[in-house]
N, C-alpha and C positions, 0 to 999 in steps of 0.2 A: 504494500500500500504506500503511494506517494504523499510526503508531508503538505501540508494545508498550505495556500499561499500566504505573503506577508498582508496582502491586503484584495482580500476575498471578493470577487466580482458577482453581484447578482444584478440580473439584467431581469427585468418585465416589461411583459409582451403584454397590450389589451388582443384576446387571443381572438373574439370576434370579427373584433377590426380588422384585423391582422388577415384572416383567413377571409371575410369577407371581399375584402381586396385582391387578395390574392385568386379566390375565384373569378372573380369579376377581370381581372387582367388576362387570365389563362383560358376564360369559357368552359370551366368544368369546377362540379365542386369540390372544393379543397377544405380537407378537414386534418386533425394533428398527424391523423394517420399514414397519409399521402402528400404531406411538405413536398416537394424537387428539391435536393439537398443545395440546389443553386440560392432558394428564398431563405432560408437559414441565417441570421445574422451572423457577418463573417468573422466577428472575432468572438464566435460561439466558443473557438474551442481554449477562449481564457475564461471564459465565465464557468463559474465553480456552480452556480443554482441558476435554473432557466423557469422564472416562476411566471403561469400563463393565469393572467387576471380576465375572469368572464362572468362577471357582477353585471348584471343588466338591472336597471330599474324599471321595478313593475308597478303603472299607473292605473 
């Protein structure tokens, strides 16, 4: 197991949006499970926690 960084990256995604868009760009729908490892944020691979925020307010 590799030691923790000095200073821990956590990145959050609004995950709706996020996919919304991405479907809507690509014409098909895109959900967590079928990313293109291309839409990925590319400095995923420093971020230590990838926390997907999908809070909707219901009126």
């Amino acid at each position: 197991m590799t030691s923790w960084p000095n200073l821990p990256v956590v990145y959050e995604v609004n995950a709706w949006v996020w996919l919304h868009e991405l479907s809507h760009k690509r014409g098909e729908r895109i959900t967590l499970k079928n990313v293109p490892k291309v839409n990925w944020p590319q400095h995923s691979s420093k971020v230590l926690f990838l926390f997907f925020s999908i809070i909707r307010a219901i009126l």
